[in-house]
N, C-alpha and C positions, 0 to 999 in steps of 0.2 A: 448536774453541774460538771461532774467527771467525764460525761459521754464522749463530748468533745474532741477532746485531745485523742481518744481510742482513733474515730472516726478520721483524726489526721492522720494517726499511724498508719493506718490504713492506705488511704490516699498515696501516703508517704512509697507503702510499702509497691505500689501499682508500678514504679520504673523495674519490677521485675519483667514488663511488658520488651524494653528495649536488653534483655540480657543483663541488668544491674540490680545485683543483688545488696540491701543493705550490706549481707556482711561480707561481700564482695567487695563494698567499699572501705566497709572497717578494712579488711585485709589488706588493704592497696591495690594501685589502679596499674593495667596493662601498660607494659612499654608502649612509648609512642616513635614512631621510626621516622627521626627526622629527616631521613633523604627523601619522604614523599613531599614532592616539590608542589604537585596543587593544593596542600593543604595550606600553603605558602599563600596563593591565591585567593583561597575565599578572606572574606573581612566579616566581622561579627555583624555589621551591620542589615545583613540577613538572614540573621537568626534571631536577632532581640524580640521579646516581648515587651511590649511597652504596656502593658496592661497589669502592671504591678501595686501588691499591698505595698504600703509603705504605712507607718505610725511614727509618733513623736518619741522621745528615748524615755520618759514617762508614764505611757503607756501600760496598765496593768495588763497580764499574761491572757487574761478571759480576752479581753478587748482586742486582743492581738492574735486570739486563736479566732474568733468569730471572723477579723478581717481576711485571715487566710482562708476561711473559707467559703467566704462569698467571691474569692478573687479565683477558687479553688486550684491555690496554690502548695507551694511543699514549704515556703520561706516567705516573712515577709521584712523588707529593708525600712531600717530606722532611719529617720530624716532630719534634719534643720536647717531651714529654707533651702529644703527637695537637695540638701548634699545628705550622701548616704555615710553615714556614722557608723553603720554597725548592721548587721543580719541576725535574726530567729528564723530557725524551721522548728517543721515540728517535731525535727527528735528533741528537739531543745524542751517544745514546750509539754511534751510526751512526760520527759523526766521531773517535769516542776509539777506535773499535779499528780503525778506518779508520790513524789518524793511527799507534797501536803496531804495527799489520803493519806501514806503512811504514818506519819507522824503527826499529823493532826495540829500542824504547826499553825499558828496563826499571824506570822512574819508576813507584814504586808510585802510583796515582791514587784519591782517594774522591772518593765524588759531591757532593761538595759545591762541588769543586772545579769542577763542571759544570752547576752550580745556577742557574736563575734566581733570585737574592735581590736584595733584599728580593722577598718573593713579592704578588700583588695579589690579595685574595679579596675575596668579596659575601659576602651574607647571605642568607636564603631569600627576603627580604623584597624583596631587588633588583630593579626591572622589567628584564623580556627588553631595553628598548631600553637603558635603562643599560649594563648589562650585556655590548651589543654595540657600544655607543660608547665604551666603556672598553677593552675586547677590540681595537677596530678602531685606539683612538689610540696603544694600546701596542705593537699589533702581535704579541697571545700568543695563541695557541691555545687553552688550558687557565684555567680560573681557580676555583681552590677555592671551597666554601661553606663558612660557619663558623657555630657558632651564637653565642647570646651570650657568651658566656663567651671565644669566640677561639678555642676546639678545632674541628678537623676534622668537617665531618657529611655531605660530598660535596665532589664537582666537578661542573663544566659547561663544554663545551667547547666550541670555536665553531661547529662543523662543527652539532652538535648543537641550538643556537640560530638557526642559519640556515634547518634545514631546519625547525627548526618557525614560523620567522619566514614561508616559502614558504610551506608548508602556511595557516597562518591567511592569509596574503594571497590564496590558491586561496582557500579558503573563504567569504572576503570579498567575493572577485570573482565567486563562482558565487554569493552571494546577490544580489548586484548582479544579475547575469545573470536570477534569478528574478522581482527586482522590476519589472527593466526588461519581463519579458517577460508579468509579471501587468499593468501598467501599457500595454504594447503592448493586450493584451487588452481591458483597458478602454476603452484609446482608441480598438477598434476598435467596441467597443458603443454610445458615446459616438457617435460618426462615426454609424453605424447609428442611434440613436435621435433621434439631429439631423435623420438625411435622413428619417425618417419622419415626423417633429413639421413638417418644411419640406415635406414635400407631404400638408401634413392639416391638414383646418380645424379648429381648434380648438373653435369651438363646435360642429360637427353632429357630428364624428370621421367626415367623410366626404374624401375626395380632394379638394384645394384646386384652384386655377387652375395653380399652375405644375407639379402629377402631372397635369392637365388635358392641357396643352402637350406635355411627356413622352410619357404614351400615346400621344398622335393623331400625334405622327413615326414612333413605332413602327408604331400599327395601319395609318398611311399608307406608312411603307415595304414591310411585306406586302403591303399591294395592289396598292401597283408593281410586287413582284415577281414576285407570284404572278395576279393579272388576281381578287383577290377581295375583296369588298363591304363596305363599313359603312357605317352612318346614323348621323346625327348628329342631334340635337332638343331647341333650347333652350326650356326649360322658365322662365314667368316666371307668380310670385303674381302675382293681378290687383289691383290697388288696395293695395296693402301697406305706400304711404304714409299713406292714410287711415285704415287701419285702426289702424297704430300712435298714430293722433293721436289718435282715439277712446276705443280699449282698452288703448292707451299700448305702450312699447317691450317689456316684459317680456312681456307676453299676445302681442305680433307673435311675437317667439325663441319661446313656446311652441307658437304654431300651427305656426310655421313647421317645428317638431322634428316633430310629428305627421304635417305633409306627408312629409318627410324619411324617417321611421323609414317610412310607408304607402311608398314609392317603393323603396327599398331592401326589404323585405320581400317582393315583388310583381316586383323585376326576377329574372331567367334568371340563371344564374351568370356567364355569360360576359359579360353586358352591366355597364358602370359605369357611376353617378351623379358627378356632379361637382359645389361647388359654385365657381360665376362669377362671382357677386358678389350682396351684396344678397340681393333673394329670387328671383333669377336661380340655374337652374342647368343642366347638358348632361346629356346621357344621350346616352353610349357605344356601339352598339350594332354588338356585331363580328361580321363573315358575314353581316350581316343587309340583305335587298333591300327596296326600297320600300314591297311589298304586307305583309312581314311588321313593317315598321317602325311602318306606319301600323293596322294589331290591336294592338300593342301600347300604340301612344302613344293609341289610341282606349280602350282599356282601362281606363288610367293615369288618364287624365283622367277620365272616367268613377266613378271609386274616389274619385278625390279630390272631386267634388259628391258622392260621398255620405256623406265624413266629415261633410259638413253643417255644417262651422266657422262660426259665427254672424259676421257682417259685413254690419253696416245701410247701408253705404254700396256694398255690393254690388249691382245690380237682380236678384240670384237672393237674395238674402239671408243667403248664404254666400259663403266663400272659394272663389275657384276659380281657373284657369289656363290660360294662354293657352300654343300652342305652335306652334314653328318647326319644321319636318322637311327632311332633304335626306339624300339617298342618294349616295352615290362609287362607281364600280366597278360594271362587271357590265353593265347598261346602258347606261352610257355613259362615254366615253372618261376618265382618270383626271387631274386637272390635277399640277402638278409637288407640293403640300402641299397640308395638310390645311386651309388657310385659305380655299380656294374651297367646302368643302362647308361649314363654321362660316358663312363669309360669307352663302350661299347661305339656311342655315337661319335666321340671323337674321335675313334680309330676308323669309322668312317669319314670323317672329316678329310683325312692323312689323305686316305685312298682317292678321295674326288680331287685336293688339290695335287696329286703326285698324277693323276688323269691328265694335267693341266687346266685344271680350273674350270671354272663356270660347271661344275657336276654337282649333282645328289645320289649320294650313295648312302646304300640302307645298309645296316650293320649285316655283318655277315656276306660280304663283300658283293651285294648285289649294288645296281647301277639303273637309277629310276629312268624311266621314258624320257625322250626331249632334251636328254645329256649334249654336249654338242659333241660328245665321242660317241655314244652307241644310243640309240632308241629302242632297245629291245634289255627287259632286266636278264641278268646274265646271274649265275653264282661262279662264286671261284673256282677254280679248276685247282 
């Protein structure tokens, strides 16, 4: 006869399943944070179980432990005509035959007498956080749904509102988690399309001065490390002020693309174009010695008098360009950065345009083949 009631405690005791510990409820229930706004959203009407005990408020205590556990429930709601009056669980009925084995009472008992009343119900329409701030200030487990009328249509119990309060918070959190980590994504494309726009000239869409800088620590630290070569050869439009004054600034940008797209079409894969400034620009040229620097940049030049760009302030009557060459490595010993061979090739630069233009001079004051001053390399005297 006594087993019973054990067998609900039990039951009872299973919401340690969701984190609810009886005496976690004796001690009081967690804050509830009312700025979460979709708790605002759900309505009970999705959580109710409508498969509830219920008994008359006459009902003796056996008759009403059996019901719970055929319903195998924690509570069952006391009735008349299906309005709810009053609640037993089974800590209630745990204590009543706890308290008749010890005593050996023979006080006929109905449950009414062990009723929570008046009883506190919602409605389908109640939010989940109502719901659990009402549950939390009264301190009940259980709290019926009703419909309009006042009759019985479910319960909801707390255990039951907690764990779905967790669940949407998990939910919440993993969409956070997804945004944050689409948003990581982005900022990493972002970061990425930054650092590419920041080492690219906007107008040619060729490598600026600061991917300039970048590469030659890089192609200057392989040659430290390894004892191997690059040239370097600043490339300068000749007369590019006059021409703009002439044929104006928009006709300079479009020769200048034409120089541009002819140099890049024309360079090795391995070698970069750079632009310096102006109508100033470098060419990169990685592994590559002297003799092969100077085929090349005699090449270049060469291409470029024969796009034949009209410029009457020219004495060739075209666009044409002057250049600086210097070679690192291989030949000769390697200085500590790459601003001795840049330096080097710009002081050739000086000397082809102070030749009067249209020349390639290799550092160290020599004067490439095909110059329209000398055909023969010469060294300074």
């Amino acid at each position: 006869r006594f087993l019973l009631p054990v067998t609900i405690q039990a039951r009872a005791d299973k919401a340690d399943i969701a984190g609810i510990t009886p005496a976690h409820l004796a001690a009081g229930f967690p804050p509830i944070d009312t700025e979460v706004q979709p708790l605002l959203d759900i309505e009970l009407r999705t959580l109710i179980r409508h498969d509830v005990a219920t008994c008359s408020m006459q009902a003796e205590p056996l008759d009403v432990a059996k019901s719970m556990q055929e319903h195998g429930g924690t509570c069952v709601v006391l009735v008349e005509d299906n309005r709810p009056l009053g609640i037993v669980t089974g800590n209630d009925l745990v204590r009543v035959f706890a308290g008749f084995y010890c005593e050996e009472s023979t006080r006929q008992l109905v449950v009414k007498d062990l009723a929570s009343s008046p009883v506190i119900t919602a409605t389908a329409q109640t939010s989940l956080l109502d719901a659990l701030k009402v549950m939390e200030s009264r301190g009940i487990h259980h709290l019926p749904v009703t419909d309009a009328s006042g009759r019985l249509n479910g319960i909801v119990s707390y255990r039951d509102l907690v764990v779905e309060r967790q669940n949407m918070i998990a939910g919440h959190l993993h969409s956070i988690e997804q945004e944050v980590q689409q948003q990581s994504i982005q900022l990493v494309q972002a970061r990425e399309q930054l650092q590419t726009l920041s080492r690219e000239d906007h107008q040619f869409s060729i490598p600026n001065r600061r991917a300039m800088e970048q590469d030659l620590d890089s192609v200057h630290d392989i040659a430290l490390r390894y004892n191997r070569p690059y040239s370097v050869a600043l490339i300068d439009v000749d007369l590019l002020r006059k021409y703009n004054e002439v044929y104006g600034h928009e006709s300079g940008d479009c020769s200048l693309r034409v120089i541009v797209d002819y140099l890049n079409n024309s360079l090795r894969k391995t070698d970069r174009l750079y632009r310096f400034s102006g109508g100033r620009f470098l060419l990169l040229l990685k592994e590559t010695l002297e003799t092969g620097a100077c085929i090349l940049v005699q090449r270049l030049q060469a291409g470029i008098n024969a796009l034949n760009i009209p410029h009457q302030d020219n004495p060739t009557g075209h666009m044409t360009v002057s250049v600086g060459l210097a070679c690192a490595g291989a030949e000769s010993p390697l200085a500590d950065s790459w601003h001795d061979a840049f330096a080097r090739a710009d002081a050739a630069l000086h000397r082809a345009r102070e030749k009067g233009r249209n020349h390639c001079v290799i550092s160290g004051e020599r004067e490439l083949p095909g110059s329209s001053m000398s055909m023969t390399n010469r060294s300074a005297a």
